[in-house]
N, C-alpha and C positions, 0 to 999 in steps of 0.2 A: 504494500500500500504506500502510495507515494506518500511523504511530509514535507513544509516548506525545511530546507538546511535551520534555520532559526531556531526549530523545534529540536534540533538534536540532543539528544542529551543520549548519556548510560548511567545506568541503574548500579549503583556495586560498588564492591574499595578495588574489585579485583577485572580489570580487564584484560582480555586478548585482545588480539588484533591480527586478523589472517588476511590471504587474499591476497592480489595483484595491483602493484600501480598507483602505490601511495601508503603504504603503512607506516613505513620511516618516519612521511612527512605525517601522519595525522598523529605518531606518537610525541612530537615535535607538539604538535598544536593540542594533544588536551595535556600538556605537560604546561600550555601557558594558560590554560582556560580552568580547568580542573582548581575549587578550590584548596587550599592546606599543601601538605608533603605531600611531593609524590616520586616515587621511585620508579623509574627505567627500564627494563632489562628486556632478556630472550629466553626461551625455547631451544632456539637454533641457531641462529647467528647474525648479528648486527654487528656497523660499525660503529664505536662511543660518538658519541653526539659532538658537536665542537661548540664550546662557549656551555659546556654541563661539567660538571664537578664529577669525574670519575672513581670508582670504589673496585679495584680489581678482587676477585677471589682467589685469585692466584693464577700460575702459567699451567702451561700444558705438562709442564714436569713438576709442577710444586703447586699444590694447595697452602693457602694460607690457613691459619689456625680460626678457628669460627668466632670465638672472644674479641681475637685483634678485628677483626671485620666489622664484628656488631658495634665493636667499639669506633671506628672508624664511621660506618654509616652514620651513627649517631651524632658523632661529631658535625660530620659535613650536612646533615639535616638540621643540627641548630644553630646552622649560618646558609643555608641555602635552600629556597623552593623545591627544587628538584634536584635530584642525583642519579647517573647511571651505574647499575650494579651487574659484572660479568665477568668470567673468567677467561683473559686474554690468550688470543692463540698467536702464533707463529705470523700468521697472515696480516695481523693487524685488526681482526672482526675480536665480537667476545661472543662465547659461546654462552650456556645454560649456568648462573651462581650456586646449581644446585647441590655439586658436589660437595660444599663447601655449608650453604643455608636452605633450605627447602621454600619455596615456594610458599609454603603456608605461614613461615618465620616471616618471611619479609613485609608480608599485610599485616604485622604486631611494630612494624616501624616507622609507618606513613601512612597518613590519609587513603592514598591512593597508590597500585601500584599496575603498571600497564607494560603490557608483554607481547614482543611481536614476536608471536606461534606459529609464523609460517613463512616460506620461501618462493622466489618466481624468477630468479635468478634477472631480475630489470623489466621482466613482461607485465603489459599492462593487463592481459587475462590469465587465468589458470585454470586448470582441473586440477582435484587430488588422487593423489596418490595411493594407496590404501592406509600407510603410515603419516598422512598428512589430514590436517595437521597438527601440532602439539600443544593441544590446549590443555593447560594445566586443570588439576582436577578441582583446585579451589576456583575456577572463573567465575565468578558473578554476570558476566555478561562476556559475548563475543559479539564484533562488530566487523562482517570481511567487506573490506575493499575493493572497489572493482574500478580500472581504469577505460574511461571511456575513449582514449585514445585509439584504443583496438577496434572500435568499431568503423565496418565498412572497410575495412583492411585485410588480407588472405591471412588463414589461420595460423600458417606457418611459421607467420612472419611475426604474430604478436603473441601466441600463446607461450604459456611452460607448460610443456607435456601435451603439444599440439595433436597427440595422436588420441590420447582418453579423452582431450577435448572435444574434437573433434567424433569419435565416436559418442559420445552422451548427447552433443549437438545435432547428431545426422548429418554430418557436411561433410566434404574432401579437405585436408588441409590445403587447399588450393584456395577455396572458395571464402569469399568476403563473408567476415562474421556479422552476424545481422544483432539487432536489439533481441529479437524472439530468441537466435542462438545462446546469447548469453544468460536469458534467463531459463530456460532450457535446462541448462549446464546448474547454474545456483539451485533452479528450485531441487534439481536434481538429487542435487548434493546438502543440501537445506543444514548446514554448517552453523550457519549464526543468527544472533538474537536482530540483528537488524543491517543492513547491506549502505553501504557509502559508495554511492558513483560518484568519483572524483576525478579532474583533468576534463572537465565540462567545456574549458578556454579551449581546446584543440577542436574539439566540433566546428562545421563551419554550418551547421543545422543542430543549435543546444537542444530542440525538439527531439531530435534520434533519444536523448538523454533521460528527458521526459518520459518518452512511451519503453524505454529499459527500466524508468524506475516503477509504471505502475505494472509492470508484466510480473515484475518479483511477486511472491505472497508475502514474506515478512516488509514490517515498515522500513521503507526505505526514504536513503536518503541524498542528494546533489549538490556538487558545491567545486571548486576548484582552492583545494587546499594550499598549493603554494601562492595564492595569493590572499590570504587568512592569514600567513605566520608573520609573523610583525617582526 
């Protein structure tokens, strides 16, 4: 059911964030909107935020000890809004802090804490996986993402896992993904508590955007979030 962006809200201390084509940027944006502490993290793998207060759990060969951490988080919550919390890898991304605090520890330390539980390697659509995706078992609410970029463009070209997409869709990955295809695919898959079409500015017909938002069943909702982050 469509809603104006206005209306947006989530319900919970404890969000995910899954989907294609903006997660990054909307964990960005309720980290300025959200009000109280709110904590950062992943599932799977991000890279720390730039201009956020970093909390490492430790490297790929060394956990830190879970005292030094909590005491650390603490710190950096009673001089800052937000902070990201993850265990840095090799790459530069931070994986899951779970090895180290659970998942359920870290909504006992912030208002709020928001968690991007899924991957699309830069595509503005996806399908899952079987293993996809990692939404923690404390979520209070899941909100996936979907980039409108993709639409009217061949499958191949915008999806991740263009072939399961494309199967649940009934198309060829050749073939331009339509508004009906994508919802097709979500309601399919009916993942989360309510759907964000974001990347609305690349449409050169924001209408396509409209008729993808009321084909969902769950409330949905439109917006172009990198022009929302301040």
């Amino acid at each position: 059911m469509y809603q104006p962006f206005q209306s947006f809200s989530l319900n919970g201390p404890f969000i995910s964030v899954i989907g294609s084509g903006g997660k990054t940027t909307l964990l960005r944006y309720l980290a300025e909107i959200l009000p109280g502490r709110v904590i950062l993290t992943t599932s799977t793998h991000i890279f720390p935020f730039a201009g956020i207060p970093l909390v490492e759990t430790g490297s790929e060969q060394t956990l830190r000890p879970r005292e030094v951490v909590l005491d650390e988080i603490r710190h950096s919550l009673s001089s800052n809004k937000v902070i990201c919390i993850g265990q840095m890898l090799s790459s530069g991304k931070l994986s899951a802090p779970t090895g180290t605090i659970p998942f359920e520890e870290l909504s006992s330390e912030a208002d709020y804490v928001v968690v991007e539980a899924d991957g699309s390697a830069r595509h503005p659509l996806k399908a899952h996986r079987p293993w996809e995706p990692v939404i923690p078992s404390c979520t209070s609410a899941t909100v996936c993402v979907v980039g409108a970029s993709g639409i009217g463009k061949p499958a191949e070209d915008v999806c991740h896992c263009p072939d399961l997409f494309c199967s649940l869709a009934g198309i060829s990955p050749q073939q331009n993904v339509s508004e009906e295809h994508i919802a097709a695919v979500l309601n399919h898959e009916n993942l989360a508590d309510c759907y964000l079409i974001n990347q609305i500015d690349t449409l050169s017909d924001p209408g396509r955007a409209i008729r993808l938002s009321r084909l969902i069943h769950k409330d949905s909702y439109m917006c172009s979030l990198s022009n929302l982050i301040c």
